[in-house]
C-alpha positions as CSV (number, residue, x, y, z in Angstrom):
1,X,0.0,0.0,0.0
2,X,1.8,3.3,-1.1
3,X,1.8,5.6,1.6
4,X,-0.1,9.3,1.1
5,X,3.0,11.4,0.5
6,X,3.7,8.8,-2.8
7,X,0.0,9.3,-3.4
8,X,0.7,13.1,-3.2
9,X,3.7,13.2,-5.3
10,X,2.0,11.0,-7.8
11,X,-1.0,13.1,-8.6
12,X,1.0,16.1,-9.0
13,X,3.2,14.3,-11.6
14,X,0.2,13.6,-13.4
15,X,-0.9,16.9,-12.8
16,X,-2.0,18.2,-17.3
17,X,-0.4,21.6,-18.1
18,X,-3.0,22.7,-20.4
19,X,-4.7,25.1,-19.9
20,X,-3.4,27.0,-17.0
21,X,0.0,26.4,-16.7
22,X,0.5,26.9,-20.9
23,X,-1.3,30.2,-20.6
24,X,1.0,31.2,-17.6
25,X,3.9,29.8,-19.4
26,X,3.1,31.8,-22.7
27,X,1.5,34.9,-20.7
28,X,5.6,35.7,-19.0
29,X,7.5,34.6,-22.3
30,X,5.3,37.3,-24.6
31,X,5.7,39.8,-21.5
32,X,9.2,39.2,-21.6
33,X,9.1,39.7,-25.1
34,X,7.0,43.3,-24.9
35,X,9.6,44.6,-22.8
36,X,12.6,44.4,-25.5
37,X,13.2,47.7,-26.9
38,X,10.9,48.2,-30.3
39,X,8.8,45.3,-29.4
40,X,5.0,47.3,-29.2
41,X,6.6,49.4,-32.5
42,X,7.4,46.2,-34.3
43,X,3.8,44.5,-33.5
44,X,1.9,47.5,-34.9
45,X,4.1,47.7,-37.9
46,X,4.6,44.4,-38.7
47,X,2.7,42.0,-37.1
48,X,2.9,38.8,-39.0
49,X,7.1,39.4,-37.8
50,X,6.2,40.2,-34.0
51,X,3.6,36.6,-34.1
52,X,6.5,34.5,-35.2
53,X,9.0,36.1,-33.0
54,X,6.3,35.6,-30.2
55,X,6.1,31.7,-31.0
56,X,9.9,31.4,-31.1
57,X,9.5,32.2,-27.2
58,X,6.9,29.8,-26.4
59,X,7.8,26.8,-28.5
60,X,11.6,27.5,-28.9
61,X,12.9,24.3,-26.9
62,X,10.8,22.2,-28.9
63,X,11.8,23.8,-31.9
64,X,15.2,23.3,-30.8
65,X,14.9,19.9,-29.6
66,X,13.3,18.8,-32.9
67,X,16.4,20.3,-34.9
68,X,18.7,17.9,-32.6
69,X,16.4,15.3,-33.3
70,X,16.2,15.5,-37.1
71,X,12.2,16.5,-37.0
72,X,10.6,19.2,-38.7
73,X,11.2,22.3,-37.0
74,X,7.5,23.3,-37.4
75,X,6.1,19.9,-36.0
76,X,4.2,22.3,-32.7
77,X,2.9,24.1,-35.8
78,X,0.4,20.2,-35.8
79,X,-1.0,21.2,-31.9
80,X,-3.6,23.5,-33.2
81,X,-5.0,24.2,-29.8
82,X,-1.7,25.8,-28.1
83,X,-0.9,27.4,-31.1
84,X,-3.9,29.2,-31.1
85,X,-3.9,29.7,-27.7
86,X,-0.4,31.5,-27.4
87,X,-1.5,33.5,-30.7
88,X,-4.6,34.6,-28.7
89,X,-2.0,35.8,-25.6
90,X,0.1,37.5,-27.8
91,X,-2.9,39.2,-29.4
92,X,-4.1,40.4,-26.3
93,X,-0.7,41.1,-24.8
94,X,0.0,43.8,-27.8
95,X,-3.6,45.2,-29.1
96,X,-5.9,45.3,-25.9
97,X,-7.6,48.3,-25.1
98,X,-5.7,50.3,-22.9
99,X,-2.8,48.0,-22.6
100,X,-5.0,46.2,-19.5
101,X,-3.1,43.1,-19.7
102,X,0.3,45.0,-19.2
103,X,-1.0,46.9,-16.2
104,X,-2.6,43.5,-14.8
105,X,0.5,42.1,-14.9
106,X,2.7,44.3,-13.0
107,X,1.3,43.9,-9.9
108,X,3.7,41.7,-8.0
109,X,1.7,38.8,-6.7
110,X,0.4,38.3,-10.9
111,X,4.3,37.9,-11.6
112,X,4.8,35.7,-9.1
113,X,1.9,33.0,-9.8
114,X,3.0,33.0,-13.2
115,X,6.5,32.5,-13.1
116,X,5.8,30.0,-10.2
117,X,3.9,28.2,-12.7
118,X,6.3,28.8,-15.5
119,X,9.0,26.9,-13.3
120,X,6.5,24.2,-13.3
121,X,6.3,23.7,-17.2
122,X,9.8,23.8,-17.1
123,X,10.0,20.6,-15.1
124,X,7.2,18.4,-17.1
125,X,9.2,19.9,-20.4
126,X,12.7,18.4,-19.3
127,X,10.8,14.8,-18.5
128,X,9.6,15.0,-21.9
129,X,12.5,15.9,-23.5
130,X,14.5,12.9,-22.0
131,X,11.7,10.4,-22.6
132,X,11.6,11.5,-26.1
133,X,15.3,11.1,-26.4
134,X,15.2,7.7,-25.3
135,X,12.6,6.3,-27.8
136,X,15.3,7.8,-29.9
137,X,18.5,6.5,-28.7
138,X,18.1,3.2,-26.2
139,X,19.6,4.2,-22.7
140,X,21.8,6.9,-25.0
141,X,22.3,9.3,-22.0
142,X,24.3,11.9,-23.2
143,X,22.1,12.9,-26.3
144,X,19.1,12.3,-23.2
145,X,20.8,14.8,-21.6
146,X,20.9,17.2,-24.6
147,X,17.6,17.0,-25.4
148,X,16.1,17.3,-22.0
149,X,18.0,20.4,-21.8
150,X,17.0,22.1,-25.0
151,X,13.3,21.2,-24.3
152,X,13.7,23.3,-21.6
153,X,15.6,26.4,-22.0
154,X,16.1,26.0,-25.4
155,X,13.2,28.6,-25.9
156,X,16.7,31.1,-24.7
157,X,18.7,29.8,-27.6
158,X,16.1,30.5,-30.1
159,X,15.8,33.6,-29.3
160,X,19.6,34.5,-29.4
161,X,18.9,33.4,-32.8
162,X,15.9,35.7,-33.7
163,X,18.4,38.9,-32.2
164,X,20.9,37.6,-34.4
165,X,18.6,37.8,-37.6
166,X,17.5,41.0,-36.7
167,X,21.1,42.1,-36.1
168,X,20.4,42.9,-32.1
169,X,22.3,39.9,-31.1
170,X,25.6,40.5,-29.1
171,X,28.6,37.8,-28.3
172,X,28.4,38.2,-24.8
173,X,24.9,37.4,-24.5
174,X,25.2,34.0,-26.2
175,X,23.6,31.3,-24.3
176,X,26.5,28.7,-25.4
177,X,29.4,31.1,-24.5
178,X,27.5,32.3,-20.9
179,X,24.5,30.5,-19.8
180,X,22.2,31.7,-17.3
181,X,21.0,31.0,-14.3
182,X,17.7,29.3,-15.9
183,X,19.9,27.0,-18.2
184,X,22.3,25.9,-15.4
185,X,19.4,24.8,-13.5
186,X,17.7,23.6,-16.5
187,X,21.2,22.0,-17.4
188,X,21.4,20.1,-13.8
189,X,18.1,19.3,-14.0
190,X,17.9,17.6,-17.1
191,X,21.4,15.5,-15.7
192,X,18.9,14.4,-12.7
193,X,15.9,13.1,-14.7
194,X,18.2,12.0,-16.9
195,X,20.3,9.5,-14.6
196,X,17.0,8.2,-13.2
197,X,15.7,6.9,-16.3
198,X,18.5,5.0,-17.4
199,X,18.8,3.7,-13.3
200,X,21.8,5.1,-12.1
201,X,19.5,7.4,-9.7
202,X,17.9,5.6,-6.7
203,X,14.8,7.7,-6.3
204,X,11.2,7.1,-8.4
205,X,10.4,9.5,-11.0
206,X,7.4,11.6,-9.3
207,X,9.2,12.3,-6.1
208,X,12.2,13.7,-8.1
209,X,9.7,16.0,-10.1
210,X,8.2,16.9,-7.0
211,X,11.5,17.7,-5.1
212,X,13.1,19.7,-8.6
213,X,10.0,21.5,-9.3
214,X,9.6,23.1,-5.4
215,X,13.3,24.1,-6.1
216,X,12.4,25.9,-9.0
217,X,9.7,27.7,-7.8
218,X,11.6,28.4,-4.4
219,X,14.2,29.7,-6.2
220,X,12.5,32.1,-8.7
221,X,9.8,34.0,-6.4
222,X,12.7,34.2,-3.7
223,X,14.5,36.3,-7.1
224,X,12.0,38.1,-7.7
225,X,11.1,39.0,-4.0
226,X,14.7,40.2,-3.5
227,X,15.1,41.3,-6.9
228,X,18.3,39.8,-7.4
229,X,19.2,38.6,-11.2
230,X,19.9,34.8,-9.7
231,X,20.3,32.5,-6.8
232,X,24.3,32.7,-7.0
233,X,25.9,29.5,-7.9
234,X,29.4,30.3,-7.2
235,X,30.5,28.7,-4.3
236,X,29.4,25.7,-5.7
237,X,30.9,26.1,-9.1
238,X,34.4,27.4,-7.4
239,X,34.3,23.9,-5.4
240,X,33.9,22.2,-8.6
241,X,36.3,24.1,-10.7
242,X,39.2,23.6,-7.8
243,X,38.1,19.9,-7.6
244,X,38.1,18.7,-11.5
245,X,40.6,21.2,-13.2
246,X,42.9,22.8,-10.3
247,X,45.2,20.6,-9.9
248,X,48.6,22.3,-11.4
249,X,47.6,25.2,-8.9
250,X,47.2,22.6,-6.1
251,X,50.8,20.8,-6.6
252,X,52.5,24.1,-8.2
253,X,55.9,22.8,-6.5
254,X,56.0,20.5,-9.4
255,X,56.3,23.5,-11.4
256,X,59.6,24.4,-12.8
257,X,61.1,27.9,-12.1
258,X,62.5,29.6,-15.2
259,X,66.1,30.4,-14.6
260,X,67.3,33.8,-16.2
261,X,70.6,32.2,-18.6
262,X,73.0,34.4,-20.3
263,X,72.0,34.3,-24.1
264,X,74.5,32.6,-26.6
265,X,74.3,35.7,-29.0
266,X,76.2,38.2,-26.4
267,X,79.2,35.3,-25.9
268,X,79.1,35.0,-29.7
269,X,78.9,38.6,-30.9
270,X,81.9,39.6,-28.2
271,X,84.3,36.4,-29.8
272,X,84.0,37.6,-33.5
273,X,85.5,41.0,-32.4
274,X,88.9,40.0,-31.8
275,X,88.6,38.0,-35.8
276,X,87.3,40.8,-37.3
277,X,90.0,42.7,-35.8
278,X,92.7,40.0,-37.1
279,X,91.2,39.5,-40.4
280,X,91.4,43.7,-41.6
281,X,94.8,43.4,-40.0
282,X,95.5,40.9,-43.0
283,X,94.0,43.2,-45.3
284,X,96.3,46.1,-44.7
285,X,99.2,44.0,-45.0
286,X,98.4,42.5,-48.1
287,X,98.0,45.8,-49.3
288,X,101.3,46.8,-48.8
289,X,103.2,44.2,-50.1
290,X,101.0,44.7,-53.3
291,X,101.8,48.3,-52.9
């Protein structure tokens, strides 16, 4: 007989996204979107432009994932329903009357119910993403691994991509050459759910969910309460750096001093003076005689 906290966890592991969570998933990735500079102009002028730029931050890990894959790209283009659904956020996002939905949102405790349950889509998208991977690729953990982690924050990537065909994108912003705070959790995440598929992680599937999805949310309102950019990982990354690649610092006593020598040029240069000296000496008196 499974005990009620296994009953709990289960349920919420079959707990469906749609509608709400979607709607709060695509309601902070448009929002997100609105507050890039040009965004509003960009929708009135060219709308058809601002809709597919909208749907690249809904649907960008599965358009991602289905690139890594070898699937069509525009294979969420086939669930009608939450395309039309984000298309009808983005709509109202952009053209309501008196930009309501904008001043809805930016009341605090809106933000934070959303994003709570954005952190929750998150979660059920990384499970996918590694299930998918493994019809894919039997027990194949590091492409699991890949996979899991572009389903979810591969929506990041996508848009790096966008900025970089409208010519807004910047190096140093690239989610492959500095990933955030999102994507290393996303990243360590997808490692997790990963490991416990294939066995090598001695804890059931819901309870992990459970446990990684509380973090998430923990971790984002407690950001957005404080109003810091992330949850520093730091310390935890230092430990790890020292531990896996700081090793010549550790033993630097094997390390061998350079010793200042006396270059082979100055000895050199100094010995052909005396021979130049002797060979115009031998010059002058072979003049002579000839003289």
């Amino acid at each position: 007989m499974d005990s009620p906290w296994d009953d709990l966890t289960l349920a919420f592991s079959h707990t469906s996204m749609f509608p709400f969570f979607d709607i709060a998933h695509y309601l902070v990735s448009v929002m997100a979107m609105k507050r890039q500079p040009g965004a509003a102009e960009l929708a009135r002028q060219n709308p058809v432009s601002s809709w597919f730029t909208a749907m690249l931050h809904c649907f960008g890990g599965g358009i991602l994932s289905c690139m890594l894959l070898a699937e069509p790209p525009l294979k969420f283009l086939t669930n009608h329903t939450n395309v039309l659904l984000a298309s009808s956020i983005w709509y109202i996002i952009f053209f309501c009357p008196c930009d309501l939905v904008s001043q809805a949102y930016s009341y605090l405790p809106v933000q934070l119910l959303a994003a709570g349950m954005k952190e929750v889509t998150r979660t059920w998208k990384i499970v996918g993403g590694v299930t998918h991977a493994n019809s894919y690729y039997r027990n194949g953990w590091i492409v699991m691994i890949a996979i899991g982690w572009a389903r979810g924050a591969g929506g990041a990537i996508m848009t790096k991509f966008e900025q970089l065909v409208k010519g807004d994108w910047k190096p140093g912003s690239d989610e492959w050459l500095k990933m955030s705070y999102p994507s290393k959790l996303t990243l360590l995440g997808s490692i997790m759910f990963t490991f416990q598929h294939t066995e090598h992680l001695a804890v059931s599937k819901h309870n992990l969910m459970f446990f990684y999805t509380v973090f998430l949310v923990t971790t984002k309102i407690t950001m957005m309460v404080t109003e810091t950019s992330s949850v520093t990982l730091a310390p935890f990354e230092d430990t790890l750096s020292r531990v896996l690649f700081g090793w010549q610092k550790q033993f630097s006593w094997c390390e061998k001093k350079s010793e200042t020598k006396p270059s082979s040029n100055g000895t050199g240069s100094s010995a052909s003076k005396p021979t130049a000296g002797a060979s115009e000496s031998v010059k002058k008196k072979h003049a002579k005689k000839t003289g």
